[in-house]
N, C-alpha and C positions, 0 to 999 in steps of 0.2 A: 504493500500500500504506500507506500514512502516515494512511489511515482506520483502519486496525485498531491502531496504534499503541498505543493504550489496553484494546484487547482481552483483553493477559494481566493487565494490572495489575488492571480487575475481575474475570476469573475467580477470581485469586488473592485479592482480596478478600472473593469470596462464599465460596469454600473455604477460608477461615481461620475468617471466622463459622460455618460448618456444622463446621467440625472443635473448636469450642470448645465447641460446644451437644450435642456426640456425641462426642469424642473427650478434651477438656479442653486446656488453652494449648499443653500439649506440642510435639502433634500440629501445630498449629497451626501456631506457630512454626517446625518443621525444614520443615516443608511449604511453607513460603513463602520458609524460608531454601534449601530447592532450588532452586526454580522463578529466586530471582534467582540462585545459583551459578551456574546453567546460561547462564543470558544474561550473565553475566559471561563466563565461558568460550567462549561463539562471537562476543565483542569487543560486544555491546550493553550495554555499561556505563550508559546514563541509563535504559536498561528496567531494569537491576537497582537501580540506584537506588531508582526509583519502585515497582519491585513490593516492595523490602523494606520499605518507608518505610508504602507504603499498607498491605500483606498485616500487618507487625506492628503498625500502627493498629489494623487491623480486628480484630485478635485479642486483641490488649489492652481496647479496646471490650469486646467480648464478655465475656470474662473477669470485668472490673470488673461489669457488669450483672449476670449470672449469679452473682455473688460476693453481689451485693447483694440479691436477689432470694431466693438460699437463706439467707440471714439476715436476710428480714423477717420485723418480729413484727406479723402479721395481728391484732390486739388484736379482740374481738368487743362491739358489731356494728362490723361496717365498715363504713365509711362513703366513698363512692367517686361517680365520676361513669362512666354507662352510654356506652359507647366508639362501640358499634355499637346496629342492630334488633335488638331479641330474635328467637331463630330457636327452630321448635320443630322437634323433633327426634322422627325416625318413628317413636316408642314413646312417643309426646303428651308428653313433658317437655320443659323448655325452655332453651335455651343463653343466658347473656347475659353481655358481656365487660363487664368493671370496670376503670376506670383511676384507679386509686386515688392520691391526690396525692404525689408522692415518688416511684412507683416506678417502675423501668425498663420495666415489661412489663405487661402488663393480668393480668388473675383473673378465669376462666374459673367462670361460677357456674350450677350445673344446681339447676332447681327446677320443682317439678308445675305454679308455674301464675305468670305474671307479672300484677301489679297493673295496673286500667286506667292508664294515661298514659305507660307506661314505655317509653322510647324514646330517640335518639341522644339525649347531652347532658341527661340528667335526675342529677338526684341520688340516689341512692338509699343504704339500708341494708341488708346482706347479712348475716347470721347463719347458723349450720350446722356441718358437720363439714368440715374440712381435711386435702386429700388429697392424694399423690402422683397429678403428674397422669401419663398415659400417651402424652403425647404430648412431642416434641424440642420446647424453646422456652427462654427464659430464664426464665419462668418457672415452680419443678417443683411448684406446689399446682395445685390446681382445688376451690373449695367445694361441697358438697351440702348446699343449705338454703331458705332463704327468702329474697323479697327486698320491701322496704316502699319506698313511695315518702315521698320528704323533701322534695322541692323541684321543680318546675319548668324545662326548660336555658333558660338565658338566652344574651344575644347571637345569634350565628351560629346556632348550633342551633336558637334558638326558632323563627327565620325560617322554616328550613327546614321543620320540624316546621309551622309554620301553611302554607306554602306547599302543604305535602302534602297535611293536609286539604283547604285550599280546593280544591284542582287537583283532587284524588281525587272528591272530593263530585260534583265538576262534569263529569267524566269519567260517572260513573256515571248520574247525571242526564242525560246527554244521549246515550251510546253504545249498542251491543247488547252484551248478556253476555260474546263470545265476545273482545270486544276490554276491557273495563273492567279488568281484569288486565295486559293490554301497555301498553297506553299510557302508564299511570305507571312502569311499568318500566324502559318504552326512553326515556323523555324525564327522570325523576329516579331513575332505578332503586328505586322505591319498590314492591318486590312482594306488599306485603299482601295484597293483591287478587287474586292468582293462588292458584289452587285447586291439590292438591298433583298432578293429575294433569296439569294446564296447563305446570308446574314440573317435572314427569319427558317431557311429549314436547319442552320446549326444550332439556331435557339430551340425551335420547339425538340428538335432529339436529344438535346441534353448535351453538345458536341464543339456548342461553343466556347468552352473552356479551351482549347485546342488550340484557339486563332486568336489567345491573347497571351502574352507572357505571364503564365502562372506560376505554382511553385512547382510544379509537374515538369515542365520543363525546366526548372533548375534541378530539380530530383534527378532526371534525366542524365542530363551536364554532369552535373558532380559525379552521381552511380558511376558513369561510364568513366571517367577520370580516375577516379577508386580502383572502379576494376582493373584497367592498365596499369597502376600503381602497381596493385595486389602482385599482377599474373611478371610484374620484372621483379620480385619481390623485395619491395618496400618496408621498411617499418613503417607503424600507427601516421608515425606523427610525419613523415612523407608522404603516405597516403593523405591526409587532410591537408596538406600543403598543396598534393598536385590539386585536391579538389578545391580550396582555395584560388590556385592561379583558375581553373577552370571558369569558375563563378566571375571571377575580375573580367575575366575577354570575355564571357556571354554578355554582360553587363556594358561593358565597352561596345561591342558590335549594335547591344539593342539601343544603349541609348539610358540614359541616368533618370528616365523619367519614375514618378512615383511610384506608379502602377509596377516599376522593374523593380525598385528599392523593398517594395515589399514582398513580391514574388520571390527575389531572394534569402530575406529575411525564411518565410515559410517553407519556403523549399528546402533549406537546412535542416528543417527538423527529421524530411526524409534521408539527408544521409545521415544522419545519427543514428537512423533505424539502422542503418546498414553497416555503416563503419562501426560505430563503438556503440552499439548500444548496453552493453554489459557495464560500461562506464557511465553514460548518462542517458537516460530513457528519453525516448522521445515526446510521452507527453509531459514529462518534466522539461525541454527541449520549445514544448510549443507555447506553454504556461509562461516560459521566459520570453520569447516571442510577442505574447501577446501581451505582457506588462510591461515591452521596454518602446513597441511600434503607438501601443494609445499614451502613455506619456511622450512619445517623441511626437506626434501626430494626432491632437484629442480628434479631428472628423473622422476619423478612423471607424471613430466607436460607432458612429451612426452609417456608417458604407458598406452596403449590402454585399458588395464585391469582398470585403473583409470579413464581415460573416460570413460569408458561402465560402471561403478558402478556408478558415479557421476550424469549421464547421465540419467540412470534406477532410482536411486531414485529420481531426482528429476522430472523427469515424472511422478513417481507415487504419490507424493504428489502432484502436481499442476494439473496433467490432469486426473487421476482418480476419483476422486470426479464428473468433469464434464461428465466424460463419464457416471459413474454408474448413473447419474440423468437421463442421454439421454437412458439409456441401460434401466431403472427402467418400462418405458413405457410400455417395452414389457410384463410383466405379469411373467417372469420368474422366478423360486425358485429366492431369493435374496442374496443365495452362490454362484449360478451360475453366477449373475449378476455382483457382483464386483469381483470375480476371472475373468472374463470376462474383468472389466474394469483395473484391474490390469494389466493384461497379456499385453493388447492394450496398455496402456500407456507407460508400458518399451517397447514394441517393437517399436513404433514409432518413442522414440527417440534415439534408440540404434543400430536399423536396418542402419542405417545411417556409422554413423559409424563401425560396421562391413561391411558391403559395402566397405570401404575405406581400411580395415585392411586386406580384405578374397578376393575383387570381388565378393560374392557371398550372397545371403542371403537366412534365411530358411520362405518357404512358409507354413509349417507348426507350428512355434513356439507360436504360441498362443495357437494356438488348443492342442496342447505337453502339454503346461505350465497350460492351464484350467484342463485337465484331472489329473494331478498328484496332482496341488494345493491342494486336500482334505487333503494326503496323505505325507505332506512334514513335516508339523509340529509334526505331530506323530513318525514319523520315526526320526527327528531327537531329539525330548526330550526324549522318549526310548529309541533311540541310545545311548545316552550321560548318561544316569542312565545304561545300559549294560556297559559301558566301566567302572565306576565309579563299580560296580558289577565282572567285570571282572578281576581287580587288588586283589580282596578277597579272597579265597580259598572256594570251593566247587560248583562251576562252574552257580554259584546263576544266572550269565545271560543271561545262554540259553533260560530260558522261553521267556525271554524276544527277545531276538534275532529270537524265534519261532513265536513269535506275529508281527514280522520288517518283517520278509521276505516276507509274501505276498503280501505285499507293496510295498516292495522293487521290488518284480517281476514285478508289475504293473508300475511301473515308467520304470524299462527294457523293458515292452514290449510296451509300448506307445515308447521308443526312439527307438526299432528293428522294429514297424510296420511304424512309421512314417519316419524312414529314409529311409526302404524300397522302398516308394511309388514314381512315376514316377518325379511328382511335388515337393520333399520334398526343394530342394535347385535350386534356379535358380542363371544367371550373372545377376550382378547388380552394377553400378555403387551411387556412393554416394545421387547425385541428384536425380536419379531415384528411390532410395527406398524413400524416402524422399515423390516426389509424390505422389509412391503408398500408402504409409502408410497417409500420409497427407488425399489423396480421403476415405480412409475409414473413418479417423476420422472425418469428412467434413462429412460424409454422415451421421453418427451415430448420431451427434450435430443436425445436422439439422432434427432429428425424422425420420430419413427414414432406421432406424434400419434392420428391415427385410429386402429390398431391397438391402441395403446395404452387407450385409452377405450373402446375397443369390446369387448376383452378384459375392464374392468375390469368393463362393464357387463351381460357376460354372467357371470362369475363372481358378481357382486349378484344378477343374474333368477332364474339356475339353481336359485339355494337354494330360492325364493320357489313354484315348480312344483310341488315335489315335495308330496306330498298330507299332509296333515298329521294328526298323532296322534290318534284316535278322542276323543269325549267320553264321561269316565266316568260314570255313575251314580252321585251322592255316596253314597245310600244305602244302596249295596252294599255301602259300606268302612268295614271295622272302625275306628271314628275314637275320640280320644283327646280328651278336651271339657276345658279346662284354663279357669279364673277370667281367667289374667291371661297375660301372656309367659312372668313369671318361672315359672310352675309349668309349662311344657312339658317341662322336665326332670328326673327321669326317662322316657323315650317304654316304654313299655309292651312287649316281644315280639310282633311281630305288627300293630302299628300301620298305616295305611296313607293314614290321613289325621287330622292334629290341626287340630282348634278353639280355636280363640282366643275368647272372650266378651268380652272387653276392648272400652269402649268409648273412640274417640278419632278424629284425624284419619285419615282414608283413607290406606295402606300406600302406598309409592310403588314397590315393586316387589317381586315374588313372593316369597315365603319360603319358605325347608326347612329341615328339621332337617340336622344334620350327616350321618346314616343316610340323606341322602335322603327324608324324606317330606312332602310339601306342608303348607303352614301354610295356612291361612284365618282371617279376620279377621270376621265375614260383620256383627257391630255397627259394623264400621268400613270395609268395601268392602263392603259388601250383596252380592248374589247376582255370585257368580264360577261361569265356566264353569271346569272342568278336567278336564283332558287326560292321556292316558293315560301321554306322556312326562313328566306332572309341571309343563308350563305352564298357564297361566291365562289367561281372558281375564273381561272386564268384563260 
């Protein structure tokens, strides 16, 4: 049990940060000052200790930030450096985070259209109107305006940023269509390239974890680092050095952005699984992790991205072992088995919250996540020696790039057949995924494996049978023809289908009005089928 030791002291620390950002110090404070009373009270005096010590750190952190944050003076223009990729956002405008020098917390900047060059690590100037944002963070503006390019990122950024073209350039030059989207994804999480409907079937399979730098892919990196270490036979502490320099040049290639700072952070706790865990356990490994990323970063606490990573690993360390022992019964290959128990144990406790984040969860992401797992670790140490190949002259990593893509294609077509299917995504609220995923693992513990799976997968098929809702005749229906978004409100009495004219990127999932009436976008998904229940298809 001396693994979990560290256990309350980060929960207490993430719930001190989320209670500062949503509740104010108060809250904060008695909340942390229970959790140690209580462990003073059943004789674990060094846990009360450490959870009052770290829980009113973390709260006072917060505070101070938050403190700081509602009293900047955003003087205009701003002048700031770009944190992350610009992302645009399903109504064609576009997000981009500002980490302006000084301050605790980035600025959240929406604008119709970003300048060419703009990207991790550039300079830029931001002007606009300053808003109360709507979302929990430390920090409560977000700008609506414009943003100019100033400068160029230097250092680390720039690298990454030329690594990306080059790689990308040379992806696209040498692959088919179906793969020049993944491939940069899943070897620098660089998804430019992915088209917005490529982008909704990784999400509903559960597959987009893939095409963004997680700690998977530092697990990766390192593991494979280790192993080479091992197989020239290294001692301990060469082996964590070559995985060390490993992690440095993944880091360098992708780029210093946040999302990589903590990807690697988390991803170390997988090689601990591997290298030393006799030495320090990994969920003792993750505990430290998570109380040193929300004091160095209190938005953390509230970043759905940081609970689904935190969440996923440490499902897979504490429930996968017991699943693969219950799974082992069955007689199966024993790759199938624990890509199996792997897949189960992130989803269980990550469905959850996706649930809370989406309303929706995907019925397919295990069975996504077993099929490709052969095919992940390949694609992304090839990937990573192509890009490192690609930077040289005489085009040394195409072979290589020729060996990725059938790979590549198969993880495409696992997320284009699996989002396809009737069942791939259902509603779900947080509780309820929670059940469902709880009854399979319940069922699997208790040895009744095949039942269990067989059940699951008649529950998926059944839906998939039943015949599906007539297509309507568009121009039967009284339709409502609106300029833009913003004018679909008022909806008319009697409406039964509105139009959008609005042109921009393609809709990434069907729309209605609140009343219930389908949206169509038809300048921006061209011809959709629809149906009489109100779904769409392409």
């Amino acid at each position: 049990m001396s693994e979990l030791r560290l256990v309350p002291a980060a929960l207490v620390v993430w719930f001190a940060a989320i209670a500062v950002l949503t509740q104010g110090l108060g809250v904060a404070v008695v909340g942390a000052a229970l959790v140690a009373g209580g462990c003073f009270l059943v004789g674990e005096r060094g846990q009360a200790v450490l959870i009052s010590a770290l829980g009113f750190a973390s709260a006072i952190v917060a505070a101070v930030r938050t403190h700081i944050a509602a009293g900047w003076d955003f003087a205009q223009p701003i002048t700031a450096t770009v944190s992350g990729q610009p992302k645009q956002l399903e109504n064609g405008s576009w997000l981009t985070r500002l980490a302006p020098s000084g301050h605790p917390s980035t600025l959240a900047v929406f604008s119709d259209s970003v300048p060419d060059g703009i990207a991790a690590g550039t300079t830029v100037t931001a002007s606009g109107t300053l808003q109360e944002s709507g979302r929990v963070g430390v920090n409560p503006y977000v700008l609506s305006g414009t943003l100019e390019l100033e400068a160029p990122p230097t250092g680390l950024a720039a690298l990454a940023l030329r690594v990306r073209a080059i790689f990308g350039a040379s992806v696209e030059a040498t692959v088919g269509p179906s793969t020049r989207g993944l491939i940069p994804g899943m070897v620098l999480g660089d998804t430019t390239a992915q088209t917005a409907a490529e982008e909704q079937a990784y999400i509903e399979t559960g597959l987009s974890h893939l095409s963004a730098v997680s700690g998977s892919n530092v697990a990766i990196v390192t593991t494979a680092a280790v192993l080479l270490a091992t197989a020239l036979r290294l001692n301990l502490y060469l082996r964590l050095a070559s995985a060390a320099v490993a992690l440095l040049s993944f880091a360098a290639l992708v780029g210093p952005e946040p999302s990589v700072l903590r990807a690697s952070v988390t991803g170390l706790v997988g090689l601990v699984a591997v290298v030393a865990s006799t030495r320090a356990e990994p969920l003792h490994a993750l505990c430290l992790s998570v109380i040193g990323l929300v004091l160095v970063d209190t938005d953390l606490a509230v970043h759905y991205g940081f609970a689904l990573s935190v969440a996923a690993t440490a499902g897979i360390v504490a429930l996968s072992p017991l699943l693969y022992t219950a799974l082992a019964v069955t007689g199966w290959p024993d790759i199938l088995v624990r890509a199996l128990a792997v897949a189960i144990a992130a989803d269980v406790v990550t469905m959850p919250i996706v649930a809370l984040m989406a309303g929706r969860v995907s019925l397919v992401s295990v069975a996504a996540n077993v099929l490709v797992a052969p095919v992940v670790a390949p694609i992304t140490i090839l990937g990573l020696v192509a890009v490192v190949l690609s930077l040289l002259p005489g085009g040394l990593e195409v072979p290589l790039l020729w060996c990725i893509e059938p790979m590549a294609w198969w993880v495409h077509t696992v997320a284009k057949v699996g989002a396809g299917l009737p069942v791939a995504t259902m509603p779900a609220a947080p509780l309820t995924a929670l059940v469902l995923y709880g009854w399979v693992v319940a069922g699997i513990v208790a040895k009744r494996t095949r039942l269990t799976l067989a059940l699951t997968a008649v529950i998926m098929v059944v839906p998939s049978l039943a015949p599906q809702a007539p297509v309507v005749d568009q121009s039967t229906l009284r339709a409502h023809v609106v300029a833009s978004k913003t004018g679909i409100e008022p909806v008319p009495p009697g409406t039964q289908l509105v139009v959008v004219l609005e042109s921009g990127p393609p809709t990434k999932r069907p729309a209605m009005t609140p009343q219930g009436v389908p949206v169509i976008y038809p300048n921006r998904d061209g011809p959709v089928t629809l149906r009489a229940d109100g779904t769409r298809e392409p």
